[in-house]
C-alpha positions as CSV (number, residue, x, y, z in Angstrom):
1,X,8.8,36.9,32.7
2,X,5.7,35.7,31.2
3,X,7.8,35.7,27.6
4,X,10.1,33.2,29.6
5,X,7.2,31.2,30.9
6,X,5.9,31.2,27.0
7,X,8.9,30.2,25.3
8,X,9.3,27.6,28.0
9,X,6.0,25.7,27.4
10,X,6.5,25.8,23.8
11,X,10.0,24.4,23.9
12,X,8.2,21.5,26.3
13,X,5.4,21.3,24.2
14,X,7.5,20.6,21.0
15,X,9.6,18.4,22.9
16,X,6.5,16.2,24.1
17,X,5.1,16.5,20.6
18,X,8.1,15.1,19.1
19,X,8.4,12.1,21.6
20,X,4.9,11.3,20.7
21,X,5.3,10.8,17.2
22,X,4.6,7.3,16.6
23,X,7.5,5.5,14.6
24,X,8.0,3.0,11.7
25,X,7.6,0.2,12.5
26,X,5.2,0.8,15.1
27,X,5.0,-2.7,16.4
28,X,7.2,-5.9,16.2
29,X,3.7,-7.8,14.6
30,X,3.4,-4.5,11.7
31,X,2.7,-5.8,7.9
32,X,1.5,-4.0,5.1
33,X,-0.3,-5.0,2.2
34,X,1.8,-3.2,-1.1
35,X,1.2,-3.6,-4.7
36,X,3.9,-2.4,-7.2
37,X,5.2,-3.6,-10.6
38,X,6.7,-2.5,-13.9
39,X,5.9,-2.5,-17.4
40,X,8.5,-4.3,-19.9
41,X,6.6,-3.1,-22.7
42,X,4.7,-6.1,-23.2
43,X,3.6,-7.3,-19.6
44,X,2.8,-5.6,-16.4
45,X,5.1,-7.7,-14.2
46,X,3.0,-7.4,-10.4
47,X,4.3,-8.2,-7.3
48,X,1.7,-8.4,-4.1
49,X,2.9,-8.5,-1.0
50,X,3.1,-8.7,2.3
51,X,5.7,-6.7,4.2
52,X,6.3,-7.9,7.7
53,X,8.9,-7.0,10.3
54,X,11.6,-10.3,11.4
55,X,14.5,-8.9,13.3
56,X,16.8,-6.1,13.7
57,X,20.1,-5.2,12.2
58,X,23.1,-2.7,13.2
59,X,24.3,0.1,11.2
60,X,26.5,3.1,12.5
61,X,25.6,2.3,16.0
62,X,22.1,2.6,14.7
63,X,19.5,-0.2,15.2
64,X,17.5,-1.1,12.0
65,X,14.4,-3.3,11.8
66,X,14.4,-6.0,9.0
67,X,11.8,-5.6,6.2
68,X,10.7,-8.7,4.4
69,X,8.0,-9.7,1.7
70,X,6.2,-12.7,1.3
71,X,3.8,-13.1,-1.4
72,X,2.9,-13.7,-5.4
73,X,4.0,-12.2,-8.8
74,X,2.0,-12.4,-12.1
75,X,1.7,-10.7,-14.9
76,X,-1.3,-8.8,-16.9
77,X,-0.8,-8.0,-21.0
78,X,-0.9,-5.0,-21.7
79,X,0.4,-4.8,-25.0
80,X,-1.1,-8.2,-27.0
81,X,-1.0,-10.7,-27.5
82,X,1.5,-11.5,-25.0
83,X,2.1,-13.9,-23.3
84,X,1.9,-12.7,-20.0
85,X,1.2,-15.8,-18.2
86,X,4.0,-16.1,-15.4
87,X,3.1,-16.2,-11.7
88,X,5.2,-18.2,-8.7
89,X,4.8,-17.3,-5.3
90,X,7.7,-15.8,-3.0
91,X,8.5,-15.9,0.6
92,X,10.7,-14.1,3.0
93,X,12.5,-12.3,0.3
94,X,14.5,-9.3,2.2
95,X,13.1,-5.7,0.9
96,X,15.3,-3.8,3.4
97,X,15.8,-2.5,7.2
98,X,13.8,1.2,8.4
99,X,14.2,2.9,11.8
100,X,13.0,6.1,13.2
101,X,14.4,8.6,15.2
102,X,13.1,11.9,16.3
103,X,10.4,11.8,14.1
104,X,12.1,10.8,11.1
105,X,12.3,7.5,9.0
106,X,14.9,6.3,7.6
107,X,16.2,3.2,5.0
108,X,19.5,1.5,5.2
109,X,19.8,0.1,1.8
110,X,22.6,-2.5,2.7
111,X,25.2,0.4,1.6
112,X,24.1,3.8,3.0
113,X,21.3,5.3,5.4
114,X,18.4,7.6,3.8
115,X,16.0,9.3,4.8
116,X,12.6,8.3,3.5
117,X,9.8,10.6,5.7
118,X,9.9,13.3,8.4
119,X,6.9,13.8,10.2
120,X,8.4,16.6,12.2
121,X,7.5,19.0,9.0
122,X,5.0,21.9,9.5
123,X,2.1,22.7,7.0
124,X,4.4,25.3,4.1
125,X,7.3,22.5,4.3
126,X,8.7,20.9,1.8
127,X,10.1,17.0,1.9
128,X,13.4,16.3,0.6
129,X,14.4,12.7,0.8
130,X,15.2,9.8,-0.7
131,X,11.7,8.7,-1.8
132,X,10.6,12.4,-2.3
133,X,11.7,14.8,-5.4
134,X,10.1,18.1,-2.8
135,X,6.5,17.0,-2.3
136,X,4.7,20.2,-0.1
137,X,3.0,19.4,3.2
138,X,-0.8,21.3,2.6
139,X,-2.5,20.6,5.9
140,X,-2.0,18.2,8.6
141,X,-5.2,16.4,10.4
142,X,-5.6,12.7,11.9
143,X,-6.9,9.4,11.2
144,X,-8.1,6.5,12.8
145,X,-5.6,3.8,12.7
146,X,-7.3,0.5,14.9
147,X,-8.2,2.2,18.2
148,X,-6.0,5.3,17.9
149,X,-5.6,8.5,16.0
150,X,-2.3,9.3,13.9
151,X,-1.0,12.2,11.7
152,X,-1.5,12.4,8.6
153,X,0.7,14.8,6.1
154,X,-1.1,16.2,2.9
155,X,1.0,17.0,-0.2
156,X,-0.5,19.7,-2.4
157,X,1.7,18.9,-5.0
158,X,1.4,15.2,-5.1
159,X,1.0,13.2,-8.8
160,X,0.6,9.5,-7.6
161,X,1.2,10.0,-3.8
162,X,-1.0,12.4,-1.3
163,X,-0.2,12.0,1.9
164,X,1.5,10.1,4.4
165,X,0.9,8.4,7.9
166,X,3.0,8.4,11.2
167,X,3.8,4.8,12.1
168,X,2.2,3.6,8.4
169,X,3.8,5.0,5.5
170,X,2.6,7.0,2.4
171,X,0.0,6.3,-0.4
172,X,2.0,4.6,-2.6
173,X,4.1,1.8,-0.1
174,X,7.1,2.1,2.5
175,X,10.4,2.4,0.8
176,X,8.7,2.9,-2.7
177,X,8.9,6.1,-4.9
178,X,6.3,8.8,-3.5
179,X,6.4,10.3,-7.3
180,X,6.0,8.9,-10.9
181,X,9.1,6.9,-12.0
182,X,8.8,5.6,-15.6
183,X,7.3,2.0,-16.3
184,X,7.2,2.1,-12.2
185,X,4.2,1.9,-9.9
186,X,3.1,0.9,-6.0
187,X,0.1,1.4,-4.5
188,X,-0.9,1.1,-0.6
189,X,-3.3,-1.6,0.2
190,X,-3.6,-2.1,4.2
191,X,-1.8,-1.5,7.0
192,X,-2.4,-4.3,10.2
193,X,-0.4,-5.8,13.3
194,X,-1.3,-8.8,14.5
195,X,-3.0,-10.2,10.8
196,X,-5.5,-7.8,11.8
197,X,-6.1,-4.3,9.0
198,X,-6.0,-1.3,11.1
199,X,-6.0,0.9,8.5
200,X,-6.9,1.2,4.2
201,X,-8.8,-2.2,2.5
202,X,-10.4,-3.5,5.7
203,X,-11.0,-6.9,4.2
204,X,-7.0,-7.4,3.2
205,X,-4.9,-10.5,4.4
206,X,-2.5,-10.0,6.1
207,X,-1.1,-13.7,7.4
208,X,2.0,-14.7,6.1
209,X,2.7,-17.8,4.7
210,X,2.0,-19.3,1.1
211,X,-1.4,-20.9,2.8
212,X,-2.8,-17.9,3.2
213,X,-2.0,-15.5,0.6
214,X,-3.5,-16.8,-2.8
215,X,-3.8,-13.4,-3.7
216,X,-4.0,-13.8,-8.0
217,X,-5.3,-16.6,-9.8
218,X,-4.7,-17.7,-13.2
219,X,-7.8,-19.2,-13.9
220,X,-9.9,-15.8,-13.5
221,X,-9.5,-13.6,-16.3
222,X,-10.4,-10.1,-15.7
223,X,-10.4,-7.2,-19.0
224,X,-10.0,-5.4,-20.6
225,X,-7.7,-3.3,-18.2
226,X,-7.4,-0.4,-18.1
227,X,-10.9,-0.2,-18.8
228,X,-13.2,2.7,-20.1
229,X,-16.4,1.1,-18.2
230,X,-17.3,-2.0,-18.5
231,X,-15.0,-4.6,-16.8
232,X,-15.5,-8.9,-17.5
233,X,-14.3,-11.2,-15.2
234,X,-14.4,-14.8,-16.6
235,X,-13.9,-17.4,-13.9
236,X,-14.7,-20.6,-16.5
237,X,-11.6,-22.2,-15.6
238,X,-11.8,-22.2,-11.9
239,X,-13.5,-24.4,-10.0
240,X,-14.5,-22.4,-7.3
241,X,-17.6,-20.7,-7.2
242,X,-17.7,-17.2,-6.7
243,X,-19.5,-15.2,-3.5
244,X,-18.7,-11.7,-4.3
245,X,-16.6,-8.7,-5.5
246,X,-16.0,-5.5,-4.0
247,X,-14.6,-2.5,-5.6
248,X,-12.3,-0.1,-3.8
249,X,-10.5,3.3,-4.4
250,X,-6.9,4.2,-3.2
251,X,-8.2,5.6,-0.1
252,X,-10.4,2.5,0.8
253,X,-13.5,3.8,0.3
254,X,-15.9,1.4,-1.3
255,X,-17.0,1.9,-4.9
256,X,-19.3,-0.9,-5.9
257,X,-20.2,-4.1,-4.2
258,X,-22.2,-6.9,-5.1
259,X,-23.4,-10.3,-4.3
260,X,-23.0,-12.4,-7.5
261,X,-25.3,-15.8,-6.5
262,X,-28.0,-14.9,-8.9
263,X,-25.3,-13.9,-11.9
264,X,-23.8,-16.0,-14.4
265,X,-20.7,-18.2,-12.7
266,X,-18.9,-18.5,-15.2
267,X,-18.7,-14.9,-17.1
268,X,-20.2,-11.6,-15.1
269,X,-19.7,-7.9,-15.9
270,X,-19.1,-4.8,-14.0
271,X,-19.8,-1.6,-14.9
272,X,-17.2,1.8,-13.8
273,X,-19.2,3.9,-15.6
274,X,-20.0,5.9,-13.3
275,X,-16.4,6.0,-11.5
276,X,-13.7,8.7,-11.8
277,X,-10.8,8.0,-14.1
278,X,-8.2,6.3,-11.8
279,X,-6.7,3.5,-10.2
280,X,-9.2,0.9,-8.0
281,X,-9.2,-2.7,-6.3
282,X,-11.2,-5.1,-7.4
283,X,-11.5,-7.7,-4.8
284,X,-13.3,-11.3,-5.7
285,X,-14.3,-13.3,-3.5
286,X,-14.9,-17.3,-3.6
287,X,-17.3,-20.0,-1.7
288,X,-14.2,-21.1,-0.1
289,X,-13.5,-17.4,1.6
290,X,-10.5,-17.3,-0.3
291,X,-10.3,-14.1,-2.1
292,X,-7.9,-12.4,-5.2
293,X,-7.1,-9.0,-5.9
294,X,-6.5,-7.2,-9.0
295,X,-5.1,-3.5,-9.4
296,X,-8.1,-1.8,-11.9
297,X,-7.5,1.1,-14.0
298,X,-10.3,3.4,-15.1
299,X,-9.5,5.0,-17.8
């Protein structure tokens, strides 16, 4: 009898636990902030952007919520001399439709339905999908996301991407590659509803609409990158004054910050000495409270 009683309560307890899981997208007003790109041999072609959620769509009986991007591309050399000097702006360009049921998250690609994360897996499993080549799930604990806490997954065996986040995504985007693809990469920035960063680079934007995203700017120059320390941003050709920079890792955890009033305004220097090899943001920003990003690469 008590067996029964036992087995009972853990069926209802896995039931409850899987109702609870929070889904993708988590809200009608969701965005993320993703960087990704590719290498042509020559250029670093960028793209950062803002995902947002605009409408639904029906596949298989099977409602699907619209994924678009809004935001800018330019391009970095990183094979000179170049030239790398192409940037436009984009907006509501369609990156594709997710949904999530029972737990699990899935893509229609316009042809076919994949599955992209489960977050029903148990610390020992492995994910197989359409994003994932097997990545194993080390330990499971929470995080704060705004005013609530969410699971997050571990991979032991992650290269590029470490974990992943119920109603969020994974380290390295949404529907992008959670392993290394050749001349590929993504990287996470924020996650917000509302315009507001819940969780990753607290100081993202998130609004949507060309007036608000000036995210690169041609007329600051920032190199060598990758870089083996010492990182020069030259902002001679803008005519903005800069406030600040701030320097964070993948995880959001500030690196270096600085108020720049009493350096140079026209040429200043940075030093990552002192930082780990990896991948970093460098975030500038101007009088005007506007503010650029750039994807830094310690070398």
């Amino acid at each position: 009898m008590k067996k029964t009683l036992l087995l009972t309560s853990l069926i209802f307890h896995l039931i409850l636990s899987g109702q609870n899981i929070i889904p993708i997208p988590a809200d009608s007003t969701s965005q993320w902030r993703i960087l990704r790109g590719y290498n042509d041999g020559v250029c670093a072609n960028m793209y950062n952007s803002i995902y947002y959620v605009d409408g639904t769509i029906i596949h298989n009986g099977k409602e699907f919520y619209k994924i678009y991007e809004t935001g800018e591309f330019y391009q970095e050399v990183i094979n000179p001399p170049g030239p790398c000097d192409e940037t436009y702006n984009y907006n509501g360009e369609y990156r594709g439709a997710i949904r999530t049921e029972n737990g699990k998250t899935y893509q229609f690609n316009g042809n076919e339905e994949n599955l992209l994360m489960d977050f029903t897996l148990n610390v020992g499993d492995t994910l197989f999908s359409y994003i994932s080549p097997g990545l194993i799930i080390a330990s499971i604990d929470s995080v704060l996301v705004g005013d609530e806490y969410r699971k997050r997954f571990n991979f032991s065996n992650g290269d590029i991407c470490n974990w992943m986040i119920e109603g969020i995504g994974h380290e390295t985007g949404l529907f992008e590659p959670m392993s290394i693809i050749l001349e590929f990469a993504s990287e996470f920035i924020c996650y917000g509803e509302n315009n507001i960063p819940l969780y990753g680079d607290s100081n993202c934007i998130l609004n949507v609409g060309y007036e608000n995203i000036s995210f690169q700017n041609n007329n600051v120059i920032i190199y060598p990158n990758p870089t083996s320390g010492k990182l020069t941003i030259n902002v001679s050709k803008s005519k903005k004054g800069i406030r600040s920079y701030l320097i964070t890792d993948i995880c959001g955890k500030i690196v270096l910050n600085n108020n720049i009033e009493s350096l140079n305004k026209n040429d200043f220097e940075i030093n990552l000495g002192n930082c780990k090899s990896g991948v970093y943001l460098l975030s500038v920003n101007f009088n005007n409270n506007e503010t650029i990003y750039r994807k830094i690469i310690k070398k």
